[in-house]
DOGUNU-532557 format. One record per residue (C-alpha): z, x, y; residue number from 1; residue in one letter. Coordinates in nm, 2 decimals, always signed. Layout:
! DOGUNU-532557
@w=Z; u=X; v=Y; i=NUM; aa=a $
...
***
This chain:
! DOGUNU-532557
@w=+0.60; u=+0.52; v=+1.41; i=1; aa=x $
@w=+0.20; u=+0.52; v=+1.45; i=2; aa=x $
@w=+0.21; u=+0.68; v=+1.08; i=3; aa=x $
@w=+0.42; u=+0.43; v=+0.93; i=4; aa=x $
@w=+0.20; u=+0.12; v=+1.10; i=5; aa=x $
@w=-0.14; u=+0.33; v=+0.96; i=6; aa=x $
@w=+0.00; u=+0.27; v=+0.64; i=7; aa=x $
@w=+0.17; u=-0.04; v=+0.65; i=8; aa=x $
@w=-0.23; u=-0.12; v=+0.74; i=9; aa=x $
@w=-0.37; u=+0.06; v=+0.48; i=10; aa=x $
@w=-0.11; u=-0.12; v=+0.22; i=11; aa=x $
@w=-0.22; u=-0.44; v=+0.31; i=12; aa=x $
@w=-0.63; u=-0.35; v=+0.26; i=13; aa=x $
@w=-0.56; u=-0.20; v=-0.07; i=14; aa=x $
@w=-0.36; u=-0.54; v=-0.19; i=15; aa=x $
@w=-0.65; u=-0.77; v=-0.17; i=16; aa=x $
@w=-0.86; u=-0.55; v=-0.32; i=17; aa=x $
@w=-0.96; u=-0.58; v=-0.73; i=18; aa=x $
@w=-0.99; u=-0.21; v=-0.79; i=19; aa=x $
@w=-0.70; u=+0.07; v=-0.69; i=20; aa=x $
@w=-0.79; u=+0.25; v=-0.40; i=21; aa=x $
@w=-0.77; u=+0.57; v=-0.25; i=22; aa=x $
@w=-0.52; u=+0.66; v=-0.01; i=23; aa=x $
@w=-0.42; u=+0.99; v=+0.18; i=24; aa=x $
@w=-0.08; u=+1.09; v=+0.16; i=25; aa=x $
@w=+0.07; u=+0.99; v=+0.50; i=26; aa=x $
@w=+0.41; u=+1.08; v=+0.59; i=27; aa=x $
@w=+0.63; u=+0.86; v=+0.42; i=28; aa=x $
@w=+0.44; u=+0.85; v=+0.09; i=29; aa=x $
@w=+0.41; u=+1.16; v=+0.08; i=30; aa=x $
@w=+0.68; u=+1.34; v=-0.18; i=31; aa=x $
@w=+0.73; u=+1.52; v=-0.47; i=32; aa=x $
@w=+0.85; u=+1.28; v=-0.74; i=33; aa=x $
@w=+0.97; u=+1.36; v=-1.06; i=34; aa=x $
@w=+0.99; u=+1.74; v=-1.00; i=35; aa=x $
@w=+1.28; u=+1.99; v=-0.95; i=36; aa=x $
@w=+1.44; u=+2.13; v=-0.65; i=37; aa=x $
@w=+1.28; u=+2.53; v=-0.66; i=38; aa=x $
@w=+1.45; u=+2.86; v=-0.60; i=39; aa=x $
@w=+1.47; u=+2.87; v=-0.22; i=40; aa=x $
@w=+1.19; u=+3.07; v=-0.11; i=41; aa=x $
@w=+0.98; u=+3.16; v=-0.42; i=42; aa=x $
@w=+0.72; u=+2.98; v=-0.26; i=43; aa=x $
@w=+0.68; u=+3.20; v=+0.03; i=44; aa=x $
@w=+0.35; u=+3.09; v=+0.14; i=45; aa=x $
@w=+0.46; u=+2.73; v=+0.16; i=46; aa=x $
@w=+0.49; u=+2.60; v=+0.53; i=47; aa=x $
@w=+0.65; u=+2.31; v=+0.70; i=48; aa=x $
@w=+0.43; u=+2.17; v=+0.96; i=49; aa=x $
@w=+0.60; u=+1.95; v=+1.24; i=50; aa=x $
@w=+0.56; u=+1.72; v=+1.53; i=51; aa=x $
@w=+0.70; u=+1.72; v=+1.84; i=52; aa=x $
@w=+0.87; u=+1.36; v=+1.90; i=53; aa=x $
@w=+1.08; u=+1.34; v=+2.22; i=54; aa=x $
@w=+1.28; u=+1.66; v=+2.26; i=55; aa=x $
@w=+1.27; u=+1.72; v=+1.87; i=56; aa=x $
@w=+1.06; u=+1.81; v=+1.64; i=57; aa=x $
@w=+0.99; u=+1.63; v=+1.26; i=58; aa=x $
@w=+0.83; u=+1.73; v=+0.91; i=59; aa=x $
@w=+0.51; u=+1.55; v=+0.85; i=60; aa=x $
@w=+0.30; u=+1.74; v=+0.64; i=61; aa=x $
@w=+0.29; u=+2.12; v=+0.42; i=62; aa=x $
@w=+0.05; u=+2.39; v=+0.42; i=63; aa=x $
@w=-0.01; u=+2.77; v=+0.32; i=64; aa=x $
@w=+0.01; u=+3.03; v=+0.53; i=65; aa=x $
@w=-0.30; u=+3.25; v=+0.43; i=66; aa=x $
@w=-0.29; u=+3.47; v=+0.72; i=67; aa=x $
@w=-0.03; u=+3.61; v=+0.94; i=68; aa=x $
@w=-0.20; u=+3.43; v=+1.21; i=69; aa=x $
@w=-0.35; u=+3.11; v=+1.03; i=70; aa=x $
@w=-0.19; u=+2.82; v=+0.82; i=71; aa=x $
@w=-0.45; u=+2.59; v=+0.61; i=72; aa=x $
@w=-0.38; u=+2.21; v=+0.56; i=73; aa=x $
@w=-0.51; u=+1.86; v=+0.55; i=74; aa=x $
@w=-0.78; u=+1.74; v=+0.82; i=75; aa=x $
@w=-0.55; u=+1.42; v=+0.83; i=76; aa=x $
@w=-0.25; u=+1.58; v=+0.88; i=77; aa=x $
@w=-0.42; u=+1.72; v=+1.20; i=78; aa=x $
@w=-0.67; u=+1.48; v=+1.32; i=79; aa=x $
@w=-0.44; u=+1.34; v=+1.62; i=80; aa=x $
@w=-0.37; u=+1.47; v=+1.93; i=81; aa=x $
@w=-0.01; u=+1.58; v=+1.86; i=82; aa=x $
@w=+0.22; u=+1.85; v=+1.97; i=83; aa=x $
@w=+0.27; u=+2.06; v=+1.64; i=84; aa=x $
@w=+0.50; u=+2.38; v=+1.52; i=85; aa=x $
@w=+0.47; u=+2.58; v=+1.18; i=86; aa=x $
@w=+0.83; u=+2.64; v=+1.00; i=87; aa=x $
@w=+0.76; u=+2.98; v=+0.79; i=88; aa=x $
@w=+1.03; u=+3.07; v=+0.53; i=89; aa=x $
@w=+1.14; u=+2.73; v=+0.55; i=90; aa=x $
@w=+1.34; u=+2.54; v=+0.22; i=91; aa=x $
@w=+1.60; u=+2.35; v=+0.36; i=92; aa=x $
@w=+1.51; u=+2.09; v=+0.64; i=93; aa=x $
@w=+1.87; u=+1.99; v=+0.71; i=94; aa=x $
@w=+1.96; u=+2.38; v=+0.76; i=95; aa=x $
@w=+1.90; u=+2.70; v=+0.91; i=96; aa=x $
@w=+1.96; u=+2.98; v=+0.68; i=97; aa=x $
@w=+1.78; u=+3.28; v=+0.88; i=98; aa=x $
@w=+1.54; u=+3.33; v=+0.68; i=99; aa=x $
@w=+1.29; u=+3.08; v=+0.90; i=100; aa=x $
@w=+1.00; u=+3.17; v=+1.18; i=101; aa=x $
@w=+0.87; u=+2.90; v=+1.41; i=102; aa=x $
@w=+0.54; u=+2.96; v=+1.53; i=103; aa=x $
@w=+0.35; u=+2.71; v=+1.81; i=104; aa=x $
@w=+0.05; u=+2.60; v=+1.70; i=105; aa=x $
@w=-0.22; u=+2.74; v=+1.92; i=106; aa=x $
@w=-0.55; u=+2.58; v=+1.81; i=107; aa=x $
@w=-0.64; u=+2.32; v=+1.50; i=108; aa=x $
@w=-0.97; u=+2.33; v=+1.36; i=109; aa=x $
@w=-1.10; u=+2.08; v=+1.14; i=110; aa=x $
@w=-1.43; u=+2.10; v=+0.90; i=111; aa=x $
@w=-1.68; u=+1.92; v=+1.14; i=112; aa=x $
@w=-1.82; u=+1.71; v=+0.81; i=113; aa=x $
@w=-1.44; u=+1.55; v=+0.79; i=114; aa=x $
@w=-1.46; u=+1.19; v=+0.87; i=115; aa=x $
@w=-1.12; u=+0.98; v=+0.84; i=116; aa=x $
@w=-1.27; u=+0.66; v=+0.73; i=117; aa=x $
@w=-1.39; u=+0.79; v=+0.44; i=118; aa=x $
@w=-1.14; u=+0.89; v=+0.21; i=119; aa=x $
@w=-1.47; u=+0.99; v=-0.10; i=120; aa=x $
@w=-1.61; u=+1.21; v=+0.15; i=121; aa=x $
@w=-1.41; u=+1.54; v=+0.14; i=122; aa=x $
@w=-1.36; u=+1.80; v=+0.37; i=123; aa=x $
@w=-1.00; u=+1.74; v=+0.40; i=124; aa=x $
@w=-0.90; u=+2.10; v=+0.55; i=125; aa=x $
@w=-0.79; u=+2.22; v=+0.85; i=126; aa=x $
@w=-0.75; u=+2.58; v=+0.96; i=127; aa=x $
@w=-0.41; u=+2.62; v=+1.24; i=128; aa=x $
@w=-0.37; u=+2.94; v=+1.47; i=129; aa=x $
@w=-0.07; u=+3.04; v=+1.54; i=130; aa=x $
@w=+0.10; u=+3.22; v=+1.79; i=131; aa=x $
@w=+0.26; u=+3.42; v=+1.79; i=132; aa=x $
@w=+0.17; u=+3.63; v=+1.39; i=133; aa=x $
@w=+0.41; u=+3.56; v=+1.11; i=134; aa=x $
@w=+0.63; u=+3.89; v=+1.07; i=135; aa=x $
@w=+0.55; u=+3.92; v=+0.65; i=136; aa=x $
@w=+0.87; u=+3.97; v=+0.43; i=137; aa=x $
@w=+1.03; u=+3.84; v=+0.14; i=138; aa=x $
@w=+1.06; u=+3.49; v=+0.23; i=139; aa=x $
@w=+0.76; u=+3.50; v=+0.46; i=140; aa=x $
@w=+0.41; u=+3.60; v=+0.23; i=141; aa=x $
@w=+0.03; u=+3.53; v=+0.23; i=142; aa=x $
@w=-0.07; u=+3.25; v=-0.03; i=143; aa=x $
@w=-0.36; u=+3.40; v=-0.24; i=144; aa=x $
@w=-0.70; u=+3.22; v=-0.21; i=145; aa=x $
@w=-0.90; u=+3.17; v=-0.47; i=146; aa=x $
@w=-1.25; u=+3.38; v=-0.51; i=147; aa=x $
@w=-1.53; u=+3.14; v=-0.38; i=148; aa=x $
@w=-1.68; u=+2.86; v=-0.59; i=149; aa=x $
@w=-1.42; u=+2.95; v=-0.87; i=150; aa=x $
@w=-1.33; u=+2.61; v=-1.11; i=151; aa=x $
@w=-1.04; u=+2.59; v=-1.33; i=152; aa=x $
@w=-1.03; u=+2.48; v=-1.69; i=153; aa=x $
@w=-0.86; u=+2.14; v=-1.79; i=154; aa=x $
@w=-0.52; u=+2.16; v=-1.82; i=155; aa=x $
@w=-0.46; u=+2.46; v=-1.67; i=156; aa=x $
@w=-0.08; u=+2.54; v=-1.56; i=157; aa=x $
@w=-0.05; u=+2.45; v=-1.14; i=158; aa=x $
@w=+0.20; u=+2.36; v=-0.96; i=159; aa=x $
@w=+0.26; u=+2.16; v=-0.64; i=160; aa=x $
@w=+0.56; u=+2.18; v=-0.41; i=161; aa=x $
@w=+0.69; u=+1.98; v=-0.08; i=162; aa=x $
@w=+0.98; u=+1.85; v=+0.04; i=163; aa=x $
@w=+1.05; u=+1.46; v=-0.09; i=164; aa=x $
@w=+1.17; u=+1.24; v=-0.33; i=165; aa=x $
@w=+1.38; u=+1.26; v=-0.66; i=166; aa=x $
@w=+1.21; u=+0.94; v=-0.75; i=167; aa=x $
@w=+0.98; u=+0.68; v=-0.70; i=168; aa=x $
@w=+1.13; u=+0.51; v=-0.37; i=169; aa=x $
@w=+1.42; u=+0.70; v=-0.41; i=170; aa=x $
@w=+1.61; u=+0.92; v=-0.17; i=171; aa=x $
@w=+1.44; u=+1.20; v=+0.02; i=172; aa=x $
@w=+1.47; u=+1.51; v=-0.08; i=173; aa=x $
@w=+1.50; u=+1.81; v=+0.22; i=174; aa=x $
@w=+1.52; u=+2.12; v=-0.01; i=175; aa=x $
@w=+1.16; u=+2.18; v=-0.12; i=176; aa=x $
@w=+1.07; u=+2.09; v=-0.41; i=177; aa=x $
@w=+0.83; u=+2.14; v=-0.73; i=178; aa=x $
@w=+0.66; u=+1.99; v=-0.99; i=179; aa=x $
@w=+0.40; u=+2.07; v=-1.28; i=180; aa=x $
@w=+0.08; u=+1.95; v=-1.25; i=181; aa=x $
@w=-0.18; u=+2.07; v=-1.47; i=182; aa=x $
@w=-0.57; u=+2.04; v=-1.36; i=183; aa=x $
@w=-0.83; u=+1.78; v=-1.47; i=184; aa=x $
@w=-1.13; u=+1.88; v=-1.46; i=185; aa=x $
@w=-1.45; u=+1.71; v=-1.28; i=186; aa=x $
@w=-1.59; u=+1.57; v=-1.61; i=187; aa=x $
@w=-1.29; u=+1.38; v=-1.67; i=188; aa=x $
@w=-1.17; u=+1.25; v=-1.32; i=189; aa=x $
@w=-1.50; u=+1.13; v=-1.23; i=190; aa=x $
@w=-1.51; u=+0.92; v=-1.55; i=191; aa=x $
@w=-1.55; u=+0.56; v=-1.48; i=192; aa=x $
@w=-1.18; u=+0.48; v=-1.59; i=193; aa=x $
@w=-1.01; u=+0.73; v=-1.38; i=194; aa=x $
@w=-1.17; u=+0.79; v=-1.05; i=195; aa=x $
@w=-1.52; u=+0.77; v=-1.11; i=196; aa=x $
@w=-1.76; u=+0.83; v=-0.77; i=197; aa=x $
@w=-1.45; u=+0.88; v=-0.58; i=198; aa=x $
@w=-1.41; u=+1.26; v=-0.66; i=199; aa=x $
@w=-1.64; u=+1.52; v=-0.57; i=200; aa=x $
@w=-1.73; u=+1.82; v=-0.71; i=201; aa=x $
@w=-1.54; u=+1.98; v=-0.39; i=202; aa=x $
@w=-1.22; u=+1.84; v=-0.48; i=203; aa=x $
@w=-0.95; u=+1.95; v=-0.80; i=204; aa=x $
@w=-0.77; u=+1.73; v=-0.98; i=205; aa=x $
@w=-0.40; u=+1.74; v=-1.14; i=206; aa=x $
@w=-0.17; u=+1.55; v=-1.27; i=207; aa=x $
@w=-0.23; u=+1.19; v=-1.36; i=208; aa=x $
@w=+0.00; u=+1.13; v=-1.67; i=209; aa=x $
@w=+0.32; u=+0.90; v=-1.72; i=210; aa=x $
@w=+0.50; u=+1.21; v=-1.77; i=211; aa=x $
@w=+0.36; u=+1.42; v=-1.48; i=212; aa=x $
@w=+0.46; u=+1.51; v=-1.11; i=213; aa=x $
@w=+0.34; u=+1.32; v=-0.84; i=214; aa=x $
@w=+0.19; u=+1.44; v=-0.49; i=215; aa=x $
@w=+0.37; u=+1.70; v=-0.30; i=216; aa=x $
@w=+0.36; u=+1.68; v=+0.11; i=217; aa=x $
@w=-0.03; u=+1.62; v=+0.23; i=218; aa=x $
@w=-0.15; u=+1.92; v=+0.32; i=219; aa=x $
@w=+0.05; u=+2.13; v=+0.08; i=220; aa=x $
@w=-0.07; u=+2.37; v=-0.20; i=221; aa=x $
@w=-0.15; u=+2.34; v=-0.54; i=222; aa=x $
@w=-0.04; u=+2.65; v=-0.68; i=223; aa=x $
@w=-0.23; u=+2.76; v=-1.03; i=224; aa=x $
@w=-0.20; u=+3.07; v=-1.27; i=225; aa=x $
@w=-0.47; u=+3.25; v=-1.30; i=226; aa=x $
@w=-0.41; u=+3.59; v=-1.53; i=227; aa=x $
@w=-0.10; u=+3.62; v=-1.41; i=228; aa=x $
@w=-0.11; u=+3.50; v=-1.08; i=229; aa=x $
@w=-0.05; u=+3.23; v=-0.86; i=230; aa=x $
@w=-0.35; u=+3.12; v=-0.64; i=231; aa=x $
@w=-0.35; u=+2.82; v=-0.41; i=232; aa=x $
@w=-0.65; u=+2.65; v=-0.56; i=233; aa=x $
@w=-0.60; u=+2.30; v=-0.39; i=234; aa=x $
@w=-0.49; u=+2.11; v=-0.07; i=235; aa=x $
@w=-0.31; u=+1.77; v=-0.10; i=236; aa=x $
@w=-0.53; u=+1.51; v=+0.02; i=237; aa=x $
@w=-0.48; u=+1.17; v=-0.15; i=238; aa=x $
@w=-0.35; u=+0.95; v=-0.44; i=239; aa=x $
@w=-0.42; u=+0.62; v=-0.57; i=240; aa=x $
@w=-0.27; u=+0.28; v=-0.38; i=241; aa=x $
@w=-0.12; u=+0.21; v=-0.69; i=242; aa=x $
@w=+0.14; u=+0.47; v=-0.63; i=243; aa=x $
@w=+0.25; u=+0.78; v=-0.81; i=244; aa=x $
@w=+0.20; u=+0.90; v=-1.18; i=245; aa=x $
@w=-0.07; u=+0.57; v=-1.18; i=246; aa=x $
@w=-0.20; u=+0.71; v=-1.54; i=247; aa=x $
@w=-0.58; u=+0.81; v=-1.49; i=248; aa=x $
@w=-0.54; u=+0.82; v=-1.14; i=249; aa=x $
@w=-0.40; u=+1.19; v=-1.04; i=250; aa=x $
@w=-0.34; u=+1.36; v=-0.72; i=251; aa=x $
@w=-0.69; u=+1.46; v=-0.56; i=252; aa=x $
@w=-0.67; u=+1.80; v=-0.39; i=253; aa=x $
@w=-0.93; u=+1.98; v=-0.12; i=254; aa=x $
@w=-1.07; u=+2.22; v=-0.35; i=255; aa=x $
@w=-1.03; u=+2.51; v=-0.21; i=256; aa=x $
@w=-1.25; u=+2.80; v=-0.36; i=257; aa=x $
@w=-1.55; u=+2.56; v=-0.20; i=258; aa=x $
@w=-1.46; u=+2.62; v=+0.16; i=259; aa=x $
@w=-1.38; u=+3.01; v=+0.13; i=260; aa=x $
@w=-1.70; u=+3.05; v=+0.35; i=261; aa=x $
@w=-1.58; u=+2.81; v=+0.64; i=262; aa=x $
@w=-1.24; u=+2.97; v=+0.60; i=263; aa=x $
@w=-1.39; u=+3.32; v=+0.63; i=264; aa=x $
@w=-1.58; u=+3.24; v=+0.90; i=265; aa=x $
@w=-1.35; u=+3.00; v=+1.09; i=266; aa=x $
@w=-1.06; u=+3.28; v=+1.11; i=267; aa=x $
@w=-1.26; u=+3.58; v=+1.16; i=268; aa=x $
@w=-1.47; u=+3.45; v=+1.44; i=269; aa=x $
@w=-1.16; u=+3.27; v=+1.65; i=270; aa=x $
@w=-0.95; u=+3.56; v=+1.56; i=271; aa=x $
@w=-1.14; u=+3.81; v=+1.74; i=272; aa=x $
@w=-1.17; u=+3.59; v=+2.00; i=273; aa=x $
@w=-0.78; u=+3.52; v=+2.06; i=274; aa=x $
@w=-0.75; u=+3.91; v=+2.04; i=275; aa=x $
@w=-1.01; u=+3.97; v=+2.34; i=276; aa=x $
@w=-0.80; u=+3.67; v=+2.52; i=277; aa=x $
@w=-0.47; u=+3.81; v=+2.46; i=278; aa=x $
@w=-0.58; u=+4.15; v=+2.56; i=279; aa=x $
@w=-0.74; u=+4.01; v=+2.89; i=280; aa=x $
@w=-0.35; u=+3.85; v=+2.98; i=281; aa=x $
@w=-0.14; u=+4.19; v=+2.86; i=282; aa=x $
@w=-0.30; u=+4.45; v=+3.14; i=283; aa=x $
@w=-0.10; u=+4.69; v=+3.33; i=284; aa=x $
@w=-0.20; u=+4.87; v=+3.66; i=285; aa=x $
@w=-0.15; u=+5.23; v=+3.77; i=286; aa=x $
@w=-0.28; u=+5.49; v=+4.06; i=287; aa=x $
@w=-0.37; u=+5.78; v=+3.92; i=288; aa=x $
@w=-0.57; u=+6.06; v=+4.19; i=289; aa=x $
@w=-0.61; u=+5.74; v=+4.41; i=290; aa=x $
@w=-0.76; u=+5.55; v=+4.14; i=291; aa=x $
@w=-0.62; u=+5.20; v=+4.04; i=292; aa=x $
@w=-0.63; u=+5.20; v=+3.66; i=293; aa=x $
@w=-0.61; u=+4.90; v=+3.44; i=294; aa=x $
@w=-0.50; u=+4.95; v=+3.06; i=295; aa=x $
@w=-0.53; u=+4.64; v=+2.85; i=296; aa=x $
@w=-0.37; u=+4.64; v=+2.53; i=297; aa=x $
@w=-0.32; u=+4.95; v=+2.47; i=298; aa=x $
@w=-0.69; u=+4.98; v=+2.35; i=299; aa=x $
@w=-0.90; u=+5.07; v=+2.67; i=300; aa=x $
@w=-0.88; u=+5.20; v=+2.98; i=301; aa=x $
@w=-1.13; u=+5.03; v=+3.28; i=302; aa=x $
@w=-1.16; u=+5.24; v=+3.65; i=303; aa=x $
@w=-1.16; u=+4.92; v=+3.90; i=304; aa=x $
@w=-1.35; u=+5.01; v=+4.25; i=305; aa=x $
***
């Protein structure tokens, strides 16, 4: 409910404005349109993040698993003090198949620069621990990252994917979905006539044309070929109020390959540190010659007086 009155808000600021706004893609806006229903699981990085409501638990926003232990999404998906669980293998929201993990959300941490009242200033990415690891198979996989500061050419072939609708307004969608969306680059989306001072040089952009894809779940990849290869070069982060496929107005992504540092550094540091934590809570004792032993872990041994 408290994400449907934020933008029932945010719909009435944007209508007394003369220009098109910014918006981030909350919950119910927040859908694939115009793209196809993909081949369950061939997006095995792709994530369904949930909160807890009640006794149950409801989509609100994607992500990419890019650890066994850590999921990266939106800031704004995250920035409330919510109860939240990570679907892994996930494609069906209205089914289990088998192929799913739930993980509990341990810890968020959000870039300390993100600021949710302004939508221009970036740093729209969240870091999620989880607990326990993902168990990596053939519907469970590590989205790739992208090597640091790397920028993409105009029009170069990406995809996004979520679960939503089949159409403007239309019916919701709960098999996950995909739809091509091919980058614009900085020179162009900052024009004047598309989104001018809006975008950063730390965002991507894709999509924008009559004939395009929409925005896929907040928080959820955007998926480009690189030789080959599919790396997850964006995070969804927000479209114009003017609604989907608005020409000159395309989906604005977190670029990612500008936060590889504060990923790197974010996931190492609090990694070794949930390792030193678990292996505090998982000791067993033992007498040995009169000597009480504790082993922790499985990784030392410590001779308690």
């Amino acid at each position: 409910m408290l994400r449907l009155l934020v933008c029932a808000g945010l719909a009435a600021i944007v209508l007394g404005e003369l220009e098109p706004q910014p918006r981030y893609l909350e919950d119910n806006f927040a859908r694939v349109v115009g793209g196809d229903v993909a081949r369950p699981n061939s997006w095995p990085w792709q994530i369904s993040l949930q909160y807890r409501s009640g006794s149950n638990y409801y989509h609100t926003c994607g992500g990419t698993l890019i650890q066994k232990g850590w999921v990266m999404t939106a800031a704004h998906c995250v920035d409330s003090s919510m109860t939240w669980r990570v679907v892994l293998g996930e494609h069906d929201l209205n089914s289990h198949s088998g192929t799913e993990q739930i993980m509990e959300v341990s810890q968020v941490y959000i870039h300390p620069k993100w600021d949710r009242s302004s939508v221009s200033n970036g740093y729209d990415i969240a870091l999620l621990r989880l607990s326990p690891d993902a168990a990596l198979n053939s519907y469970v996989q590590l989205g790739s990252l992208p090597p640091s500061g790397q920028i993409l050419p105009h029009n170069n072939l990406c995809y996004i994917t979520g679960w939503g609708r089949t159409s403007t307004g239309g019916s919701l969608s709960h098999q996950l979905k995909q739809a091509y969306l091919p980058v614009v680059d900085y020179k162009t989306c900052s024009s004047s006539d598309w989104w001018g001072s809006t975008i950063k040089t730390t965002m991507i952009c894709a999509g924008g044309g009559a004939e395009s894809g929409c925005n896929g779940d907040s928080g959820g990849p955007l998926n480009c070929l690189v030789n080959g290869k599919y790396y997850v070069h964006g995070i969804a982060s927000f479209v114009s109020s003017l609604g989907c496929n608005t020409p000159k107005k395309p989906t604005a992504f977190t670029r990612v390959s500008a936060y590889i540092e504060w990923i790197d550094t974010v996931s190492k540091e609090n990694s070794i540190k949930h390792k030193e934590k678990k292996r505090k809570h998982n000791c067993t004792f033992n007498i040995e010659h009169h000597t009480l032993l504790r082993y922790c872990s499985g990784a030392f041994e410590i001779k308690l007086n």
